[in-house]
N, C-alpha and C positions, 0 to 999 in steps of 0.2 A: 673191837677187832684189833688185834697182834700183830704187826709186819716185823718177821725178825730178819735184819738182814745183816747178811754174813762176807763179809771181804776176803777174797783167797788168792792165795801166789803158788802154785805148788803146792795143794795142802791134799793130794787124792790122799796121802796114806789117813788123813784125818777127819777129811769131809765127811764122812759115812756115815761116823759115829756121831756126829756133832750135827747133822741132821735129822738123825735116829732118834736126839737128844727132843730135839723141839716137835716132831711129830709125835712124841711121848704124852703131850699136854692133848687138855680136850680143846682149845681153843680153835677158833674159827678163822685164823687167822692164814696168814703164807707166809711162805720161807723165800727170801731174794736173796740170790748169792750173785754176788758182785765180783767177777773175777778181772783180774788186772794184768793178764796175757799169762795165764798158766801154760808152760810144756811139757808137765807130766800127765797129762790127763785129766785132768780134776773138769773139766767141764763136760767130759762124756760122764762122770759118774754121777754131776750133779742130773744130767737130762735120763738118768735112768728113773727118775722121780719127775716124771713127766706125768700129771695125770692126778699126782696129789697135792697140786697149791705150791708146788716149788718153781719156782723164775728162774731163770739164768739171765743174767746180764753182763755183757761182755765189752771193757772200754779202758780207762785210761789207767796207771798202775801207782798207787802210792794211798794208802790205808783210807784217809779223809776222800781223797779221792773218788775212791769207787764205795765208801759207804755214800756219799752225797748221791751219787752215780744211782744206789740200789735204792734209795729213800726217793727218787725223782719216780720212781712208777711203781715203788709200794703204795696199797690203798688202806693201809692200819690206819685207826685212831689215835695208839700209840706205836712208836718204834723203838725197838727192841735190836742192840748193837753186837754181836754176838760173834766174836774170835772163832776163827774155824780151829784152833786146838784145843777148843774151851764146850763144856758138854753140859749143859740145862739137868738141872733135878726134876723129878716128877712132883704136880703141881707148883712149876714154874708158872703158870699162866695166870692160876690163884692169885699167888702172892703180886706180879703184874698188878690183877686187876686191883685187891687190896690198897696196894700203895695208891694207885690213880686215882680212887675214889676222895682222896683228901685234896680239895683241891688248892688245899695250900704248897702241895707236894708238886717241885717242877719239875725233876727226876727221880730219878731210883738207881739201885744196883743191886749186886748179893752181896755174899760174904763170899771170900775166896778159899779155895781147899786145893788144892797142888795134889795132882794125882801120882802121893808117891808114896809108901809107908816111913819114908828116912827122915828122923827123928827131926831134923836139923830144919824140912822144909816148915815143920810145926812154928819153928819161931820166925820164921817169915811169914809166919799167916798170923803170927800173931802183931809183927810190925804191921802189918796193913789194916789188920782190926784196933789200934791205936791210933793211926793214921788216918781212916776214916771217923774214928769218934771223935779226934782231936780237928779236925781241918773238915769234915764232910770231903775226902776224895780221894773217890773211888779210880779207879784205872779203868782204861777197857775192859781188861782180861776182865771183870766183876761184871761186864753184860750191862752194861749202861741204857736205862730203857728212857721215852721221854715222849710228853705230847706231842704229837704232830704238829698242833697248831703251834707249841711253842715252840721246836724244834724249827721251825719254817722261820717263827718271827725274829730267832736271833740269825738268822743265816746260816744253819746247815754247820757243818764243820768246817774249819779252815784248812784248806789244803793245802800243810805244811809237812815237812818229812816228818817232823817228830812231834810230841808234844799234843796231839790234836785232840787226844780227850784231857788231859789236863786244861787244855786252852777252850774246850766244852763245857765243862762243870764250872770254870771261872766264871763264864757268861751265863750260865743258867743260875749262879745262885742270887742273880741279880732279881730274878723273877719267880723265886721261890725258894722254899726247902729241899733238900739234897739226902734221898733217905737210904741206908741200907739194912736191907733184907737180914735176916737172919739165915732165910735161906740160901745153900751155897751153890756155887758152880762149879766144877772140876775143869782147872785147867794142865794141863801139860806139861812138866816137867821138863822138856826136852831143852828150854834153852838154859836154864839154872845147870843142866846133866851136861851138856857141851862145851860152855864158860867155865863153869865152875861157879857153882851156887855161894859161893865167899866173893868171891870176886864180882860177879851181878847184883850182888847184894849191895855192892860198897857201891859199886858206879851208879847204878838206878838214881840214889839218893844223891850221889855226887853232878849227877846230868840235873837232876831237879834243880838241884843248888843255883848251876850256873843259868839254869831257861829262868829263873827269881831274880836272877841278878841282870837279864836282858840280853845271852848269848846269842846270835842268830841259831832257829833250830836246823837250819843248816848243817851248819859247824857242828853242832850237839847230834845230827845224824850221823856225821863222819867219824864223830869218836863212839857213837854209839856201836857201828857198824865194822870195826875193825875188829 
């Protein structure tokens, strides 16, 4: 059993689809969406999917945060991390169970695919697929899945502003291999299209740099977020 659960801040224009995504699988699993005091609505569009294995859970705001938040009364076997701008391929659940059957395998992810045709995002998918075969790590946005039990026994995410799935996959590779799918997951465009996809390109690696070198991720949210 699958618990995908999904962290939201304001994301009605996107939750829709990106629950459409995981209801797509035949799995028997449920959808937790963890919101972190949305005001645009996104928690009435999530309770319109009352009735099909979707949760709402409503608490405290900052990414680790409320994924820890939606992982505390999902009943999966494995959990499955899942960016509300970011949309599951069909036989998503396959490929899940696939990986989890090795059980040298401590997590998973996909491959990533930028929902956009502009040539340029192509070699950003392809830094990340160098990225992942060179280092195993993956990001959120790649849908980071992972045992429950193991997931419990290194302590949940850290709830830190930034960094919290890099500072995930550090800790898991302690306890295993770190796999990625072939299959991908479309994520959103929207913040490469607003920054400027040169400019996000250069800081992502430049924020890496400094969280290796021991920044507070503090600090590294407040430049993130400018």
């Amino acid at each position: 059993m699958i618990s995908v659960i999904i962290p939201t801040l304001n994301e009605r224009q996107v939750i829709r689809a990106c629950i459409e995504s995981v209801l797509s699988g035949r799995h028997n699993g449920e959808v937790v969406v963890s919101d972190g005091g949305s005001a645009d609505g996104t928690p009435g569009v999530v309770r319109e999917y009352a009735g099909r294995n979707v949760l709402l859970v409503e608490g405290g705001k900052g990414r680790g945060t409320q994924m820890n938040a939606g992982a505390s009364v999902a009943h999966g076997d494995v959990f499955l991390f899942l960016h509300a701008d970011t949309r599951l391929d069909k036989g998503w659940d396959d490929a899940v169970t696939a990986a989890m059957k090795d059980a040298g395998t401590a997590a998973g992810a996909f491959s990533l695919r930028i929902d956009s045709d502009r040539r340029h995002f192509r070699l950003i998918e392809a830094w990340v697929r160098f990225r992942c075969r060179l280092f195993s790590l993956p990001y959120g946005d790649q849908a980071i899945f992972v045992r429950r039990r193991t997931f419990l026994d290194i302590g949940g995410y850290r709830e830190i502003p930034l960094m919290e799935d890099v500072d995930l996959i550090a800790r898991l590779k302690a306890t295993g291999r770190i796999v990625v799918r072939q299959e991908k997951v479309f994520t959103s465009a929207r913040r490469w299209e607003r920054e400027g996809w040169l400019f996000t390109s250069a800081r992502n690696p430049l924020i890496m740099l400094l969280y290796r070198l021991g920044v507070d991720p503090k600090r590294l949210a407040r430049m993130y977020c400018r």
